[in-house]
N, C-alpha and C positions, 0 to 999 in steps of 0.2 A: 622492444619487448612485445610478443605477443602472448594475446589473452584470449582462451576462450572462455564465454558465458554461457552454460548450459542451462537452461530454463525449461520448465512445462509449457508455462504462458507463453503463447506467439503473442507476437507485437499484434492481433487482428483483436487483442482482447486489452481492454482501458482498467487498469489497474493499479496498484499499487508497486507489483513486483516489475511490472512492465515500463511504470513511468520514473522507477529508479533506473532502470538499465538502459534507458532511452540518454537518460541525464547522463549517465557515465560513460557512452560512448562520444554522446555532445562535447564532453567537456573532457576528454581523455589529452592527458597534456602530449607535448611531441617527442617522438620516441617510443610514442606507448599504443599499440594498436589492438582496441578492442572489437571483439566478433562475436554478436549472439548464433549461439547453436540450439534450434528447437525443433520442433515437428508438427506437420499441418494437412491437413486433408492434400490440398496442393503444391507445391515447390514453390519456392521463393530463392530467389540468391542474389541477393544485392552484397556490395563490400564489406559492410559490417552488418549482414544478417544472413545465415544460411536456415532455411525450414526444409526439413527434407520431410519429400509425401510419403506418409505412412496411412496404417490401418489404426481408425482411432476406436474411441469405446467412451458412451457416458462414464464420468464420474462417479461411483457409487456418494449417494447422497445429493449431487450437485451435478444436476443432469445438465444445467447450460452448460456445463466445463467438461470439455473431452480430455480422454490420456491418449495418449501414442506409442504403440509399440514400437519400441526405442530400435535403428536401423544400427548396432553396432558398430561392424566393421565399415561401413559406410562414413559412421562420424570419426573412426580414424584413419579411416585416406584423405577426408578433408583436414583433421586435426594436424597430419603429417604434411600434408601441401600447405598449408598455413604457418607450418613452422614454430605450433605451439610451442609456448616458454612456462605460461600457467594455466590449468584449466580453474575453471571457477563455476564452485556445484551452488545454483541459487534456490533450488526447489528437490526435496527428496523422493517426487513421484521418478517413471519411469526413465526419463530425459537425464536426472539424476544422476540413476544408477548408469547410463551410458556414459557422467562425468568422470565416476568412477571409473568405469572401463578402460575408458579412455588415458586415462590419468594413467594407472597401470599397464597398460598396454605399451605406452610410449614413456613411461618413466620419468615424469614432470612432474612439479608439486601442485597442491588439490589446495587450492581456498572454497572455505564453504559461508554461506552467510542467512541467516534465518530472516523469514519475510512473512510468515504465517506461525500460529502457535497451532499445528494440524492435530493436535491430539485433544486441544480444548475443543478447534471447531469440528473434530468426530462425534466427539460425546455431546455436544449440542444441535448437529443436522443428524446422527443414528440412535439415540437417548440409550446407549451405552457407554457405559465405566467402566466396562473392560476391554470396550475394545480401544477407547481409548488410550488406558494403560498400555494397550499391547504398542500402537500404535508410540508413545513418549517412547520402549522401550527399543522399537524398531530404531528411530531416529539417531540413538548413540552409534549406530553401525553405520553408516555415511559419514555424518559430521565427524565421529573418532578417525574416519581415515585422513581428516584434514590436516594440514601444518597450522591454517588460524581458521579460527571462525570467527566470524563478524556479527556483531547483533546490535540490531537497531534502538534499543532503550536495554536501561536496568532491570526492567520487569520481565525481558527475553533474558537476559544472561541468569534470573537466576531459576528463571525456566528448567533452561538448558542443563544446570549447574544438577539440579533438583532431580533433571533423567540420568546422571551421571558423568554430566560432559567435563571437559579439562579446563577450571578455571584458568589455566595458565595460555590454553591456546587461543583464550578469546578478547576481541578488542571490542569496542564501541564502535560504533558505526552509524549515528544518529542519520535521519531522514533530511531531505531536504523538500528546497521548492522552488518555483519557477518565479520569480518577483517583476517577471517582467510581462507573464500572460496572468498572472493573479496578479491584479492589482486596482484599488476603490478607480479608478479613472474609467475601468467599465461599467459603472455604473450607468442602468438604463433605467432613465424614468418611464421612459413607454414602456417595458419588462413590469414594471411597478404598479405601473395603471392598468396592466393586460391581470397582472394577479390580484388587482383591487387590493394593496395596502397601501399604509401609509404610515405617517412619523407612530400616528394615533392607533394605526392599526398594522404591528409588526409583522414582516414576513419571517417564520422560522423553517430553518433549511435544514433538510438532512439530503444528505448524496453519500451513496455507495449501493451496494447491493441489500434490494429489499428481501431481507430474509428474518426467520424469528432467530437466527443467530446474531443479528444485530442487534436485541435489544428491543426492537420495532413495536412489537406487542404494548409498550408504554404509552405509544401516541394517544389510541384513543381514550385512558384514563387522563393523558394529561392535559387532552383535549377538553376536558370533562370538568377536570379540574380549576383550568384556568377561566372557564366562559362562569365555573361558578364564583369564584374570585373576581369576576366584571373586569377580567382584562382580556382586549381584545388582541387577535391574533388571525393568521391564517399560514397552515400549515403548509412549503411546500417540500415535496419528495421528487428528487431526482434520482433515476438508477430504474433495475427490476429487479423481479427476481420471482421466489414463490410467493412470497406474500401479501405480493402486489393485489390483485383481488380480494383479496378478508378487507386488506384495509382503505380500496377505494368505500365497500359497502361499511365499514365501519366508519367511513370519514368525507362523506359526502361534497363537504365544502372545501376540504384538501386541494391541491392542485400537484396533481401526478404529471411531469412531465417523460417520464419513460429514460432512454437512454439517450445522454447527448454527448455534442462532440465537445472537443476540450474548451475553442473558444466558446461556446453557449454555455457551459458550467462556469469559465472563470466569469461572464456576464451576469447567471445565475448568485455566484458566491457576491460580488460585488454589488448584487441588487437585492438582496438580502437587507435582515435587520440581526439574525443571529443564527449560528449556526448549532446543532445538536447534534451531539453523537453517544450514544447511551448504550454502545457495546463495549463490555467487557473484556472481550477475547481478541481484539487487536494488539500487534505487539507493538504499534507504531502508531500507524491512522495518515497517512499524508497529506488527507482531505483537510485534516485541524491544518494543518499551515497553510495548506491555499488557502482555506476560510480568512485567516490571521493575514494574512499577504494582502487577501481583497478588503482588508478594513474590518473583518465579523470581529465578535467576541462571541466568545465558546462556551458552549456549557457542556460537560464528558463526564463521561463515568468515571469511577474513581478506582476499579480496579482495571488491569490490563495497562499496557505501555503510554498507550495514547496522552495519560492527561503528564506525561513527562514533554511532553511537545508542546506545552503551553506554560505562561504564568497564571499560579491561582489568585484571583482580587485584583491580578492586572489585564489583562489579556479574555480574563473568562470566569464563570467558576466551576468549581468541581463538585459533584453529587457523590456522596460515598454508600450510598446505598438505592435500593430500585423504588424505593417509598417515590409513589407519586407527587405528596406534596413538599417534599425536598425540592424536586424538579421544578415546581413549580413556582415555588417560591426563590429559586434562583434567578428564571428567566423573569419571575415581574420583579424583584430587584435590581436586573439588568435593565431592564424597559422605566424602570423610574427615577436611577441613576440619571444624575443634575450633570453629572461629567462625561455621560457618555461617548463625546464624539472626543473626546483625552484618552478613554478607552480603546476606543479604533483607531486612531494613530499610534497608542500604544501598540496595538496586537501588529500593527502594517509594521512597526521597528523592530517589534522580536521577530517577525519572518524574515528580514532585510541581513538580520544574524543567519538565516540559516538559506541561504543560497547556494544553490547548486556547486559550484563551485570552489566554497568552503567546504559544504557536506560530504563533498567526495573525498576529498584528500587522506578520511584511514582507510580507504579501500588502494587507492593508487599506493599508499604505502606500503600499505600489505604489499602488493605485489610484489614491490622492490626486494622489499626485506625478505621475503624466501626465495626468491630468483635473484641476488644482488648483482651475480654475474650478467645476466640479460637487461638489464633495467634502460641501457642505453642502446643496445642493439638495435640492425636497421631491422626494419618493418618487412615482411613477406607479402608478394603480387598473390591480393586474394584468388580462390578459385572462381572459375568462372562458370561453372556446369554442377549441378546437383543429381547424383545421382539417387 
């Protein structure tokens, strides 16, 4: 069986949509040949990745993130020399609508699968409600053209459910993680001493992109809050984004490390004392299970998908609202906790449940079950030339 993966994100970008599709081509059983299809300033064509160079354009809103005017009939002479069996739509920007194309062009069935809630994060990076709206109402036109849609937590299906989507064509699809590059064994005490904490004086970690779409704007009240409560702490931030300047000058004693590569984050998560994530509008979060993998316990917002990726009272707790001293009073009852390190081998055993390998299996299913004819078919000699 062949698969293709239609994405916006090129693999040149560390994220959430990129390091699930990394994991499913990793781990794609025998038989089953998976192909990211994307677009990038430059050409790329390795075996299981085609970018073909187009003309790209800021993001409106999210100027680091380009789009790509989608090269159509392009993506179906490679889709046809490949021998697609399924295409598989993962992101509804441009790339997308080429899945579609695609799909109908060559008359294959379309899996779609939701990785972003893009009508929440509209209306929180353009501080419109309607274009939001228009945006939830865009999305049933893609994902309706699918056979199944996949979604990462309950709080995406009933998302989806909500824009008018087809509870019948959607499965679960939960996140996974890497338990073998997250994991407490990278732990650096030199990491520790370079960030000056310690047992006395905890590191708290957020990693992802700094934006006020995450929640961000809380640090320096909780900052505030917690030095008034006499517990100590020192905050660090990995990632960028736009926000990164307000809150180095908001947060002096912070430790901004910028953008790193994967092993220096799982070293980061595992030299940690606890991890924060206080966005709302993830439908998933991937970063809670590496944290959970490397030993953290979690402290998450209590709406959005994300605290469905953790145990509450075991693994972490959950804040159900933006009140600073809820937050705050979670992570020093984290930090005073007699059983804490029962805590962090708990959080390492619930990640150890959701490995790569288990996590994948309703997607490889999916494939089967709309394609059952192809499922064992041989494999097609990838293309070797991008045009």
């Amino acid at each position: 069986m062949n698969v293709g993966i239609f994405t916006d994100s090129d693999c040149d970008s560390l994220n959430g949509v990129t390091t699930t599709l990394t994991a499913a081509i990793r781990c794609a059983p025998a038989g089953m040949r998976l192909r990211i299809y994307t677009a990038a300033t430059l050409p790329a064509v390795q075996e299981d990745y085609l970018a073909l160079g187009s003309a790209g354009l800021p993001v409106p809103f999210y100027p680091e993130m380009r789009m790509y005017l989608p090269r159509l009939f392009s993506y179906v002479e490679h889709a046809r020399h490949d021998q697609l069996d399924v295409v598989h739509l993962t992101t509804p920007g441009p790339i997308g609508l080429a899945a579609l194309f695609v799909a109908w062009r060559l008359g294959i069935p379309l899996v779609g699968s939701i990785h972003t809630d893009l009508a929440a994060y509209t209306v929180a990076l353009s501080g419109s409600p309607r274009l939001g709206m228009l945006i939830r109402k865009y999305l049933r036109w893609p994902y309706g053209k699918c056979a199944r849609v996949l979604v990462p937590s309950e709080h995406a299906r009933r998302l989806l459910i909500a824009a008018g989507g087809d509870r019948q064509k959607m499965a679960l699809w939960p996140i996974g993680v890497d338990t073998q590059l997250f994991a407490p064994s990278r732990r650096s005490f030199a990491l520790r001493d370079r960030w000056h904490v310690s047992d006395r004086r905890p590191a708290i970690l957020y990693v992802g992109r700094v934006g006020r779409e995450k929640g961000l704007g809380l640090l320096p009240r909780l900052r505030d809050r917690l030095h008034a409560l006499g517990i100590e702490h020192r905050l660090i931030v990995v990632g960028q984004g736009p926000l990164l300047r307000p809150l180095r000058e908001a947060l002096p004693d912070a430790v901004f490390t910028g953008v790193l590569s994967r092993e220096d984050v799982a070293e980061a998560f595992a030299s940690a004392d606890f991890l924060i994530f206080p966005s709302k509008l993830d439908t998933a979060g991937n970063v809670l299970l590496e944290a959970q993998a490397s030993g953290l316990p979690v402290v998450v917002a209590g709406d959005g998908g994300a605290r469905e990726h953790m145990l509450s009272g075991r693994t972490g707790a959950i804040c159900y609202t933006e009140d600073v001293d809820e937050w705050a009073a979670a992570i020093g009852a984290l930090a005073r906790r007699a059983d804490l390190a029962a805590m962090r081998e708990a959080a390492r055993q619930y990640a150890l449940t959701r490995r790569w390998d288990r996590a994948l299996e309703p997607l490889y299913r999916s494939y089967r079950e709309i394609c059952p004819d192809q499922a064992a078919a041989p494999v097609a000699t990838p293309a070797v030339t991008a045009s």
